[in-house]
N, CA, C and O atoms as a Maestro MAE file, in Angstrom:
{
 s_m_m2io_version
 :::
 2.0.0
}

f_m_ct {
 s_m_title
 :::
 protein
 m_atom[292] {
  # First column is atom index #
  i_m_mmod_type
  r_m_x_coord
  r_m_y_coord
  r_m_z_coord
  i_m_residue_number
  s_m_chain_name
  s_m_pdb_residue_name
  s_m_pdb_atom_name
  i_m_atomic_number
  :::
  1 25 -20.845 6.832 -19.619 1 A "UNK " " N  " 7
  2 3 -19.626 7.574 -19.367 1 A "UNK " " CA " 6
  3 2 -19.822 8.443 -18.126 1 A "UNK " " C  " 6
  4 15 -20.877 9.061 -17.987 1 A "UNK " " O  " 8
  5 25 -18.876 8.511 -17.247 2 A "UNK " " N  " 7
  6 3 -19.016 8.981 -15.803 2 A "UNK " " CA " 6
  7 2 -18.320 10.656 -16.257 2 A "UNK " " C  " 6
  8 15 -17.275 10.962 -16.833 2 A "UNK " " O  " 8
  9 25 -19.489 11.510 -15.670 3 A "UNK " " N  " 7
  10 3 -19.366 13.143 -15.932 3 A "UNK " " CA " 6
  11 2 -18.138 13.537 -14.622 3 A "UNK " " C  " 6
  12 15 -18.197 13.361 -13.405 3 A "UNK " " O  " 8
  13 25 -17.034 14.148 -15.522 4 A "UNK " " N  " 7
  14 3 -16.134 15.162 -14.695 4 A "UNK " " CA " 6
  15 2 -16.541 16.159 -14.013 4 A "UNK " " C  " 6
  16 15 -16.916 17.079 -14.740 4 A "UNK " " O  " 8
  17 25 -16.675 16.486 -12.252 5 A "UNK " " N  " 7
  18 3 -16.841 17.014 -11.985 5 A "UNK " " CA " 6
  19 2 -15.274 17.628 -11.328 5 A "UNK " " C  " 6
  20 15 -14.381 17.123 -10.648 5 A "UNK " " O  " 8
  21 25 -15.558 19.263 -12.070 6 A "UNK " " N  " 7
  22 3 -13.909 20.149 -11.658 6 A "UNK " " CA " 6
  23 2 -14.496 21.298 -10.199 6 A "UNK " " C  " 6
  24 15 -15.621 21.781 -10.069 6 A "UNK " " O  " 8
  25 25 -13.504 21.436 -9.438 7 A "UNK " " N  " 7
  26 3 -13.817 22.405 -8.153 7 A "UNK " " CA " 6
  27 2 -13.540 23.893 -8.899 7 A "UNK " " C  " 6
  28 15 -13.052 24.225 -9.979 7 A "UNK " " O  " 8
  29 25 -14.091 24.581 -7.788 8 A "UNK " " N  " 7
  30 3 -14.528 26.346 -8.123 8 A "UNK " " CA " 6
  31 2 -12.961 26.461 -8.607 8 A "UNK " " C  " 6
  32 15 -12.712 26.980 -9.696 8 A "UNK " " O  " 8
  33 25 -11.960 25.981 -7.798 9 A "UNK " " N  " 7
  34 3 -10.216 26.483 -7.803 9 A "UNK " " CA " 6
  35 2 -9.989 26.214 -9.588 9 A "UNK " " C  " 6
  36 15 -9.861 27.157 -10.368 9 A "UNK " " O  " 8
  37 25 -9.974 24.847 -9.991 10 A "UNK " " N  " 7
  38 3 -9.944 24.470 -12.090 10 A "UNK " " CA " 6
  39 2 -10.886 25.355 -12.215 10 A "UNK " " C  " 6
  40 15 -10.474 26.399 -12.721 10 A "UNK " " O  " 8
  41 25 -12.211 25.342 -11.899 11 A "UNK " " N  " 7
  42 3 -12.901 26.338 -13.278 11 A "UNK " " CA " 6
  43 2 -12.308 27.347 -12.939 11 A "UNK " " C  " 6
  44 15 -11.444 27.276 -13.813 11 A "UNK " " O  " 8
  45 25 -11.873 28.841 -12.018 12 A "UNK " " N  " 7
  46 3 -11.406 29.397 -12.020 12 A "UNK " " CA " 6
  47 2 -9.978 29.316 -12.711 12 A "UNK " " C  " 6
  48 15 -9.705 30.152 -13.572 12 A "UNK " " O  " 8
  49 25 -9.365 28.663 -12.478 13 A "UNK " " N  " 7
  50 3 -7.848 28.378 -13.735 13 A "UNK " " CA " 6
  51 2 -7.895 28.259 -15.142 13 A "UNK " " C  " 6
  52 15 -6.989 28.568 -15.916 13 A "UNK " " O  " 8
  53 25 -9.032 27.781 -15.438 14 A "UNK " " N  " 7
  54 3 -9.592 27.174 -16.712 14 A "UNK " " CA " 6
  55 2 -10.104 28.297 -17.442 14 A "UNK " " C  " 6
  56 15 -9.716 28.450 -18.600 14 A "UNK " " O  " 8
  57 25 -10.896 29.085 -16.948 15 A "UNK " " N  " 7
  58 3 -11.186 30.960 -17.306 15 A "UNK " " CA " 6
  59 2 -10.342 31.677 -17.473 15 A "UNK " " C  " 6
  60 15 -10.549 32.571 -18.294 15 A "UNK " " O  " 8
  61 25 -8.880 31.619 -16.715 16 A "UNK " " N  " 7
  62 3 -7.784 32.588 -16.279 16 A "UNK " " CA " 6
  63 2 -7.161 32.106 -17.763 16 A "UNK " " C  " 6
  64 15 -7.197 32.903 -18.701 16 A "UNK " " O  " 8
  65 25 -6.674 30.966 -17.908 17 A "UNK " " N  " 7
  66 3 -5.893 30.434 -19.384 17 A "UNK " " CA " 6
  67 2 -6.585 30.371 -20.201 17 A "UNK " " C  " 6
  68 15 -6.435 29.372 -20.904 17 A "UNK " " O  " 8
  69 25 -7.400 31.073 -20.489 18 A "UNK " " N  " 7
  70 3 -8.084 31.111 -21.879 18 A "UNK " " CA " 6
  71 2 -8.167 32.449 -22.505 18 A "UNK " " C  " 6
  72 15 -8.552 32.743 -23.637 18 A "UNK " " O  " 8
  73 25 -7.662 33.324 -21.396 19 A "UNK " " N  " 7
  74 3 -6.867 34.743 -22.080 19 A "UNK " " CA " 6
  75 2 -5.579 34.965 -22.062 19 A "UNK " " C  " 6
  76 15 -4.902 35.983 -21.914 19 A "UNK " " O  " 8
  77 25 -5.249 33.424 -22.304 20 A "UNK " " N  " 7
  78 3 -3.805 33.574 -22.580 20 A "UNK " " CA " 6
  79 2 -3.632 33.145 -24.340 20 A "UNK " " C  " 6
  80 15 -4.066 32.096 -24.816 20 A "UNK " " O  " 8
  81 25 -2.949 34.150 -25.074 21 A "UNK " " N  " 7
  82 3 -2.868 33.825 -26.220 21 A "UNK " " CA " 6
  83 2 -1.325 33.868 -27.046 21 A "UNK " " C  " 6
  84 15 -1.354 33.437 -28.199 21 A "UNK " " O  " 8
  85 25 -0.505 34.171 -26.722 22 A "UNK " " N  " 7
  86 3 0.792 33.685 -26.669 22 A "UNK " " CA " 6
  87 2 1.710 32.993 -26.153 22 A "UNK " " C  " 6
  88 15 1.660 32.817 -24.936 22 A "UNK " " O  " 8
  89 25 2.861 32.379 -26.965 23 A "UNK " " N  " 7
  90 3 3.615 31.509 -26.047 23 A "UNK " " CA " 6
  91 2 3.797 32.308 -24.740 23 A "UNK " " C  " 6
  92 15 2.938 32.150 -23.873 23 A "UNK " " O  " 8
  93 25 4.716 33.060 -24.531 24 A "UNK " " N  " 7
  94 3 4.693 33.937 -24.179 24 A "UNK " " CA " 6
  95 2 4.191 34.082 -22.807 24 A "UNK " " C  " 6
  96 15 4.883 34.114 -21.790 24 A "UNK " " O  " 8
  97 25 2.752 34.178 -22.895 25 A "UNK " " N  " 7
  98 3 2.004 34.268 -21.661 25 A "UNK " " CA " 6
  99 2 1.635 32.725 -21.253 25 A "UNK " " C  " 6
  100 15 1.362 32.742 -20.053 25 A "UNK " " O  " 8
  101 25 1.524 31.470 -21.750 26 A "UNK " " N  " 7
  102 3 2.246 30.647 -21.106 26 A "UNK " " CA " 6
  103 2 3.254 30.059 -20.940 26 A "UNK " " C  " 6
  104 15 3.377 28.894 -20.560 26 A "UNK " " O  " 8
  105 25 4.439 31.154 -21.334 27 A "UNK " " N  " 7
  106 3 5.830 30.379 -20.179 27 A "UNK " " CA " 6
  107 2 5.621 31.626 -18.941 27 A "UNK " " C  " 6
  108 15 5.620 31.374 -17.736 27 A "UNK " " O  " 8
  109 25 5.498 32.601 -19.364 28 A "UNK " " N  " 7
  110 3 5.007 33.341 -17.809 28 A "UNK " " CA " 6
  111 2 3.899 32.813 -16.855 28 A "UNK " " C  " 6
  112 15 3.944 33.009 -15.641 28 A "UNK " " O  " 8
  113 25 3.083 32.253 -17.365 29 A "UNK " " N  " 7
  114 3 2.554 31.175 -16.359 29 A "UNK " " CA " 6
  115 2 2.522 29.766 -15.677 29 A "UNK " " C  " 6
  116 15 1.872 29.243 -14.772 29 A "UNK " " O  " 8
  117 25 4.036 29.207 -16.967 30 A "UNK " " N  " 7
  118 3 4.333 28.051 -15.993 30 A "UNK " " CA " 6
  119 2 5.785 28.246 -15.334 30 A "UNK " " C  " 6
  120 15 6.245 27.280 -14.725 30 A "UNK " " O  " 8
  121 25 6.566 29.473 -15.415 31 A "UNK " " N  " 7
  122 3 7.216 29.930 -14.372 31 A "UNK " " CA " 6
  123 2 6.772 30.215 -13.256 31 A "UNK " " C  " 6
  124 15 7.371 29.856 -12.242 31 A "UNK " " O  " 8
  125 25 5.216 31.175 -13.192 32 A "UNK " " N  " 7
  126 3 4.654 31.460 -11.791 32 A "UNK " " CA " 6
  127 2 4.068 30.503 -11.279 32 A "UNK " " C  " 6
  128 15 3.893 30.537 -10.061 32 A "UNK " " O  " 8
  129 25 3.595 29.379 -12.037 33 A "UNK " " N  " 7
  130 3 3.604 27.837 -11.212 33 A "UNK " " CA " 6
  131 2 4.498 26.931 -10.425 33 A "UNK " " C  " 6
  132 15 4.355 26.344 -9.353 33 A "UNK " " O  " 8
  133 25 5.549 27.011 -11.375 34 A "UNK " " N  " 7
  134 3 6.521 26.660 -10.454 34 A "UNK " " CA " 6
  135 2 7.483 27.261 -9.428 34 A "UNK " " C  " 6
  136 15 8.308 26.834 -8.620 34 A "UNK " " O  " 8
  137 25 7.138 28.121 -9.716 35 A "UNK " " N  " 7
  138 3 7.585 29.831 -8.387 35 A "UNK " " CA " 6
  139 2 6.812 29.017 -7.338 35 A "UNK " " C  " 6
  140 15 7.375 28.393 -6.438 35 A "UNK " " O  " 8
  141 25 5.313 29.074 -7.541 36 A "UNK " " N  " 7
  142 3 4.171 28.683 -6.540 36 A "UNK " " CA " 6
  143 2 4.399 27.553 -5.934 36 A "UNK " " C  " 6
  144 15 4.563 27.623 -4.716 36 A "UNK " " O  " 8
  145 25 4.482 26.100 -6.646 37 A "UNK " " N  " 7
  146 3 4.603 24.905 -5.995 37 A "UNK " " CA " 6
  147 2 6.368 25.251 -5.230 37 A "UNK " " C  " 6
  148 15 6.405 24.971 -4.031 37 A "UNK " " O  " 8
  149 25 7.341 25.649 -5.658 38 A "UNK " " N  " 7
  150 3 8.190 25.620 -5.172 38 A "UNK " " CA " 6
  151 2 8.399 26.299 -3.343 38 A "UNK " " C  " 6
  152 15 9.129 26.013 -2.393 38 A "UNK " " O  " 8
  153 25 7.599 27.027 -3.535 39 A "UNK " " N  " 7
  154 3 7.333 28.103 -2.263 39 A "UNK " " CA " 6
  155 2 6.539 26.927 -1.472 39 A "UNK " " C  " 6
  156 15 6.951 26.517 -0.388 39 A "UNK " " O  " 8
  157 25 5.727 26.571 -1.903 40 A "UNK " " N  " 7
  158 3 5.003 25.332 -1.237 40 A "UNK " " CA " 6
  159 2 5.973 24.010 -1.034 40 A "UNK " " C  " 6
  160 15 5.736 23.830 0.160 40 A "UNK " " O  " 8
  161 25 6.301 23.642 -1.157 41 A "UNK " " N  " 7
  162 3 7.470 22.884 -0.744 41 A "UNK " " CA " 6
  163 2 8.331 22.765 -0.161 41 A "UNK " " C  " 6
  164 15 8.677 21.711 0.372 41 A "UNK " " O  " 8
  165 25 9.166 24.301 -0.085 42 A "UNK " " N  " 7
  166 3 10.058 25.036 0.799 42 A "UNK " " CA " 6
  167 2 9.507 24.950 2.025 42 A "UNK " " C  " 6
  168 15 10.150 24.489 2.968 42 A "UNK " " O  " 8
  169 25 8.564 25.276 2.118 43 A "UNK " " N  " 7
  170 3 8.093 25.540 3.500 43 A "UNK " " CA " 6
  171 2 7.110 24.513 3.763 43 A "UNK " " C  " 6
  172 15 6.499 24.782 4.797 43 A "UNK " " O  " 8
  173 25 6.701 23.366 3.186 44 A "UNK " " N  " 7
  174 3 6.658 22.435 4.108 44 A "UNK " " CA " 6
  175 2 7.859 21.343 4.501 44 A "UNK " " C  " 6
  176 15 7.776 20.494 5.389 44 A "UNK " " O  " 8
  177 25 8.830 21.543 3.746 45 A "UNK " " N  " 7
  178 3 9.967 20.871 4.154 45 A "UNK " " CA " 6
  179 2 10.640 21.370 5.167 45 A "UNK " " C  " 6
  180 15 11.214 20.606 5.943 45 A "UNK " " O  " 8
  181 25 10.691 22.982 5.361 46 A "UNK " " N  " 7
  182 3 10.795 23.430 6.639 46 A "UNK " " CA " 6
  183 2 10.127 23.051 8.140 46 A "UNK " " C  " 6
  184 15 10.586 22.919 9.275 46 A "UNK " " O  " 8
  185 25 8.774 22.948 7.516 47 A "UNK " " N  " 7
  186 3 7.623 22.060 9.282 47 A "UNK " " CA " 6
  187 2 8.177 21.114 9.109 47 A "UNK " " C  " 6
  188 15 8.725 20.848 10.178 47 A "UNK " " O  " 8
  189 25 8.477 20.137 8.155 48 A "UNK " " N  " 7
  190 3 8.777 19.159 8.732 48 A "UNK " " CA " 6
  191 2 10.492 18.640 9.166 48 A "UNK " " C  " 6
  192 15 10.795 17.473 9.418 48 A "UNK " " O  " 8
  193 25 11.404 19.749 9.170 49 A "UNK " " N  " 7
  194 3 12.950 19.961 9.412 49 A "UNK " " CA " 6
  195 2 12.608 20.348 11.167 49 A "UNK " " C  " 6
  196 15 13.045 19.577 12.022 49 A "UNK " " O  " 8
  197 25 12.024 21.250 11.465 50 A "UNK " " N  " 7
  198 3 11.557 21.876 12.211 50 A "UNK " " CA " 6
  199 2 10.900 21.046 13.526 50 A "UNK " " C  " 6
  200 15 11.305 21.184 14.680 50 A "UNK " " O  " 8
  201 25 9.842 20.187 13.125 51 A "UNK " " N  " 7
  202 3 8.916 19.435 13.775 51 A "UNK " " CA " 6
  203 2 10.307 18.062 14.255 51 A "UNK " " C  " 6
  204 15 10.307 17.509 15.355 51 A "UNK " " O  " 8
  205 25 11.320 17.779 13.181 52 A "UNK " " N  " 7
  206 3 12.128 16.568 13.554 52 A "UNK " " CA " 6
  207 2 11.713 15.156 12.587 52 A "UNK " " C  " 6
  208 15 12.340 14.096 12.608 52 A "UNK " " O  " 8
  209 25 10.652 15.413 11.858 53 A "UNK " " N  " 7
  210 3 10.545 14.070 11.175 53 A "UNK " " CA " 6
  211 2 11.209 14.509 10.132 53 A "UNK " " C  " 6
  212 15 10.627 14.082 9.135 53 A "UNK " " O  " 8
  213 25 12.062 15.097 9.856 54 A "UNK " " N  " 7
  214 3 13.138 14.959 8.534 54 A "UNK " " CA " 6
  215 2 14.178 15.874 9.240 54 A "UNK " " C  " 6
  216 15 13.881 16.953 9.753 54 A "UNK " " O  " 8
  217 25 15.757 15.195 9.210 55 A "UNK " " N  " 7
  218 3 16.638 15.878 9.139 55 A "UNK " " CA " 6
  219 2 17.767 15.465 8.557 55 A "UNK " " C  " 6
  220 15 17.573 14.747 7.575 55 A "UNK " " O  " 8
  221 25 18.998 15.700 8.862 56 A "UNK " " N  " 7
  222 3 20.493 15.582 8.290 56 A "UNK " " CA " 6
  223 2 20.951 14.136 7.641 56 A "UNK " " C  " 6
  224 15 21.441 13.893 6.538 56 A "UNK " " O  " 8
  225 25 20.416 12.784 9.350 57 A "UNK " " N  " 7
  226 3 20.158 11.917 8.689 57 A "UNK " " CA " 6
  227 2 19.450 11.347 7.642 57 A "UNK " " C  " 6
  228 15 19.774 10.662 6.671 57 A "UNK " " O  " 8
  229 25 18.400 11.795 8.071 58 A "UNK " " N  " 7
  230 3 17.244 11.044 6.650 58 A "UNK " " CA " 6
  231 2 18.050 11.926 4.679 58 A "UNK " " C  " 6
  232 15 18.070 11.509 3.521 58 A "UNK " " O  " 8
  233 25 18.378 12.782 5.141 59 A "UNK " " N  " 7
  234 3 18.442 13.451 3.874 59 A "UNK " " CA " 6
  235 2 19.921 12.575 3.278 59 A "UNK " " C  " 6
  236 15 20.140 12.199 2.126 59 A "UNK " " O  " 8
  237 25 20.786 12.426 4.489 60 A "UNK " " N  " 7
  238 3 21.884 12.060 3.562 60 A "UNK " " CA " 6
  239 2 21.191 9.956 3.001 60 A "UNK " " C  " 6
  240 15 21.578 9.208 2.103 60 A "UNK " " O  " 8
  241 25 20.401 9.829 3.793 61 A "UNK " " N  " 7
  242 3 20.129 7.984 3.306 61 A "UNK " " CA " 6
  243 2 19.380 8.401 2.098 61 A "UNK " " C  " 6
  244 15 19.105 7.426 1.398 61 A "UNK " " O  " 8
  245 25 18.876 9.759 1.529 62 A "UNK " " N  " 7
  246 3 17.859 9.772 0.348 62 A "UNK " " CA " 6
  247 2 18.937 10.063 -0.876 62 A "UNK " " C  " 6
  248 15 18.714 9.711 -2.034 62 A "UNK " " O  " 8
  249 25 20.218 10.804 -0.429 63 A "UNK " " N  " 7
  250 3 21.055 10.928 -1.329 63 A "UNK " " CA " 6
  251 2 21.492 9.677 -2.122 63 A "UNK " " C  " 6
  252 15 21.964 8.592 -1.781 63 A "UNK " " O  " 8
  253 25 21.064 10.396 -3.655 64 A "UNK " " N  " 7
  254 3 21.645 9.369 -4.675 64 A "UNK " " CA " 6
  255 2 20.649 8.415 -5.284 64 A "UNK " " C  " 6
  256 15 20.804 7.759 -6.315 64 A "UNK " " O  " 8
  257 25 19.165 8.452 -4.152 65 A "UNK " " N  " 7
  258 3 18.144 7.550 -4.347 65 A "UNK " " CA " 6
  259 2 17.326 7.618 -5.681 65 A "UNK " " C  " 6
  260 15 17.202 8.791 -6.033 65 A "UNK " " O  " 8
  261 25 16.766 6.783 -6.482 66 A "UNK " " N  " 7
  262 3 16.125 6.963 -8.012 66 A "UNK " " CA " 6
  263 2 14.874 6.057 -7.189 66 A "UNK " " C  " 6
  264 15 14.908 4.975 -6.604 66 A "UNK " " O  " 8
  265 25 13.664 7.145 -7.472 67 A "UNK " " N  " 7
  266 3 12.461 6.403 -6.959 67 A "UNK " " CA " 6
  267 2 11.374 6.575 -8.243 67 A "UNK " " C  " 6
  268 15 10.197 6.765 -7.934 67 A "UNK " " O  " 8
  269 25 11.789 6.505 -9.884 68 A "UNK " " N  " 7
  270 3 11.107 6.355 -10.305 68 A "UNK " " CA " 6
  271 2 10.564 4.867 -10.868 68 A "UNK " " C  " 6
  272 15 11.078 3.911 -10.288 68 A "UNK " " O  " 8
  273 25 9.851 4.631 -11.642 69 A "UNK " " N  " 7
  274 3 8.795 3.779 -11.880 69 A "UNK " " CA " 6
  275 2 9.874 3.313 -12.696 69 A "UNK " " C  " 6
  276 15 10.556 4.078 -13.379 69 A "UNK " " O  " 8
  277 25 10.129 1.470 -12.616 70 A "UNK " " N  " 7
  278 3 10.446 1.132 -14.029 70 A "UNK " " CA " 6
  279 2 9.419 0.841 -15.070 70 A "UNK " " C  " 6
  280 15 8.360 0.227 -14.940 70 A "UNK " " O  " 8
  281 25 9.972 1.439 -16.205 71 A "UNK " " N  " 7
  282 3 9.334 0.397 -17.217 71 A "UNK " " CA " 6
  283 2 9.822 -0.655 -17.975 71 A "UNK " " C  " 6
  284 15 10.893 -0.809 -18.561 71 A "UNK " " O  " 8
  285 25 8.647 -1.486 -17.832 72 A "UNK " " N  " 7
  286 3 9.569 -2.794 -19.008 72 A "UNK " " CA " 6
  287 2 9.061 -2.570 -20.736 72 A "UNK " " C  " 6
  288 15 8.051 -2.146 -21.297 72 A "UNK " " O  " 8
  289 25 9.869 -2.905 -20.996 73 A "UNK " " N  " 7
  290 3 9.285 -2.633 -22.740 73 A "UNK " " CA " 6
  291 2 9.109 -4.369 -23.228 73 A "UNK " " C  " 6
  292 15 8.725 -4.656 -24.362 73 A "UNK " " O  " 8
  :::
 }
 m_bond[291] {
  # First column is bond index #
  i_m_from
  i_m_to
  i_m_order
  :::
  1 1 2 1
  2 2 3 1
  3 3 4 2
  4 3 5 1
  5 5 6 1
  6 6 7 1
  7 7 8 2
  8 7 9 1
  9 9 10 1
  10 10 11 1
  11 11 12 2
  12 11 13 1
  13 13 14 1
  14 14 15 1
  15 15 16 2
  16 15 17 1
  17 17 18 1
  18 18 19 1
  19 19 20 2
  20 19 21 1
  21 21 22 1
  22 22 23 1
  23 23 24 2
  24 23 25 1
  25 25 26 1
  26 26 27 1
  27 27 28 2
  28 27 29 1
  29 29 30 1
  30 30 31 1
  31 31 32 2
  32 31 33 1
  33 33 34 1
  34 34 35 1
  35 35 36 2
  36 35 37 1
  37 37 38 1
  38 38 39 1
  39 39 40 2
  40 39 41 1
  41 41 42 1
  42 42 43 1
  43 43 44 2
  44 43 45 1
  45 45 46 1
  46 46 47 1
  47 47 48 2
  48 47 49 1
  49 49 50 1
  50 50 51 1
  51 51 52 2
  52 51 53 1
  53 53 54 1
  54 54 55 1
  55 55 56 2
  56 55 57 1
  57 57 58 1
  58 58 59 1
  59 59 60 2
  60 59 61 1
  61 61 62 1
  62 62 63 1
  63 63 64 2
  64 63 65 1
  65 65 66 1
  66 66 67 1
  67 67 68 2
  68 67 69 1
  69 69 70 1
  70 70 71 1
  71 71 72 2
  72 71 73 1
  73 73 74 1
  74 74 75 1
  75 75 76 2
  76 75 77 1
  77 77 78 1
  78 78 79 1
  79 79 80 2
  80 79 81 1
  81 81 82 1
  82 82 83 1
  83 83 84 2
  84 83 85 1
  85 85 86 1
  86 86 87 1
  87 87 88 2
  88 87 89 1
  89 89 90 1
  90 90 91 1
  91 91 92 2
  92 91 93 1
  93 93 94 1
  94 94 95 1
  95 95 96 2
  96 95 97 1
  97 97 98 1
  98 98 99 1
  99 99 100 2
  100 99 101 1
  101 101 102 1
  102 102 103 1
  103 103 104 2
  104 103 105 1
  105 105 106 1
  106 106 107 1
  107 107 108 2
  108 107 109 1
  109 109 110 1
  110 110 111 1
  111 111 112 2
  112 111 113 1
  113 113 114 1
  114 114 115 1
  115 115 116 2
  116 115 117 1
  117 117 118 1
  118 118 119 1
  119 119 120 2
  120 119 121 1
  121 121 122 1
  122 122 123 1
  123 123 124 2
  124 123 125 1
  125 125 126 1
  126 126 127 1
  127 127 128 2
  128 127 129 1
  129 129 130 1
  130 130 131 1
  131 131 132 2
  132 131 133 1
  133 133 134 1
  134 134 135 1
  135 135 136 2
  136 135 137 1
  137 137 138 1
  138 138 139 1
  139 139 140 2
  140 139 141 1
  141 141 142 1
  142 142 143 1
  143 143 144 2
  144 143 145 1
  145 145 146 1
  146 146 147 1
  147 147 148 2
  148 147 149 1
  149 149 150 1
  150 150 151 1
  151 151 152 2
  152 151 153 1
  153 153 154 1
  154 154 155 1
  155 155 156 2
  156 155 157 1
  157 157 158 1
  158 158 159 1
  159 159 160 2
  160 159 161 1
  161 161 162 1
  162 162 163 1
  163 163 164 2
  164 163 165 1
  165 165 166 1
  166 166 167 1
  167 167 168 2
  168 167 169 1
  169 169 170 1
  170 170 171 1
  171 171 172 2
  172 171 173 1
  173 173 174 1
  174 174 175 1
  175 175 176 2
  176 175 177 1
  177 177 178 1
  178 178 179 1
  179 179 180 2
  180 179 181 1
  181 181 182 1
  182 182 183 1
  183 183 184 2
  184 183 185 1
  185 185 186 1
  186 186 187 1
  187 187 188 2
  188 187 189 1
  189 189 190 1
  190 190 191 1
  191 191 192 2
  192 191 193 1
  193 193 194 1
  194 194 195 1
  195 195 196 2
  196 195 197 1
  197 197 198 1
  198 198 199 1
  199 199 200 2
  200 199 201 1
  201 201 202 1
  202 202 203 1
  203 203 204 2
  204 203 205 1
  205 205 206 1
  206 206 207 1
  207 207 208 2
  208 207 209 1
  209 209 210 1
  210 210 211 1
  211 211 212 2
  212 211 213 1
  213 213 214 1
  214 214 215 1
  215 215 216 2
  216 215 217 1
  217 217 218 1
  218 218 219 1
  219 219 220 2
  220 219 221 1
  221 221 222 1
  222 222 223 1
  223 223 224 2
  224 223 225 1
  225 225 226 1
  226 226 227 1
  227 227 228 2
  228 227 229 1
  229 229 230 1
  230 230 231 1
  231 231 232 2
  232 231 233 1
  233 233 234 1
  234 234 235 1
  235 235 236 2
  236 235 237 1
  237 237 238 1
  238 238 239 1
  239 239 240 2
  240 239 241 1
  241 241 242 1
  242 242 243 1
  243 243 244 2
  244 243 245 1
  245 245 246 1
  246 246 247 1
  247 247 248 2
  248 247 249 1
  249 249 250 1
  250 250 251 1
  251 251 252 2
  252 251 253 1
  253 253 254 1
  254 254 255 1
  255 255 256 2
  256 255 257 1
  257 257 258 1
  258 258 259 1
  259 259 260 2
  260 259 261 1
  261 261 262 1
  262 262 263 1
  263 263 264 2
  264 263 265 1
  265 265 266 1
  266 266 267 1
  267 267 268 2
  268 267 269 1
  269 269 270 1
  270 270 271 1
  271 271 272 2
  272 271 273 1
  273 273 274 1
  274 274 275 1
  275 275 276 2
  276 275 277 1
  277 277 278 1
  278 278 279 1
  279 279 280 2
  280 279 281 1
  281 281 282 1
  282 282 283 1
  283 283 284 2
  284 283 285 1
  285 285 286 1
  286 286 287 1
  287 287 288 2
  288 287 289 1
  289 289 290 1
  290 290 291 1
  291 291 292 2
  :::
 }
}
């Protein structure tokens, strides 16, 4: 069996949620996650509005688009 190796950033996360002991304190932490990734996103969608590889056009050809996975049953 091949050993998981996690970076300093998980074990540090992995310490932080383990003094979490109410619901509670994790929906306050997967709100400030998605606070976080969202801020991260914002602003790389901005460099790249900015830079010209995404704008008005590209956004309206993505409108409406479904890019998930099918499954077959």
């Amino acid at each position: 069996m091949e050993a998981i190796t996690f970076s300093p950033a998980q074990v540090h996360v992995f310490n932080l949620v383990s003094h979490i002991k109410s619901s509670l304190g994790l929906e306050q932490l997967r709100k400030q996650l998605a606070t976080f990734y969202a801020k991260h996103v914002d602003e790389e969608m901005d460099q790249l509005w900015e830079s010209g590889q995404f704008d008005e056009k590209k956004l309206q050809e993505l409108r409406g688009s479904h890019f998930r996975t099918p499954y077959n049953k």
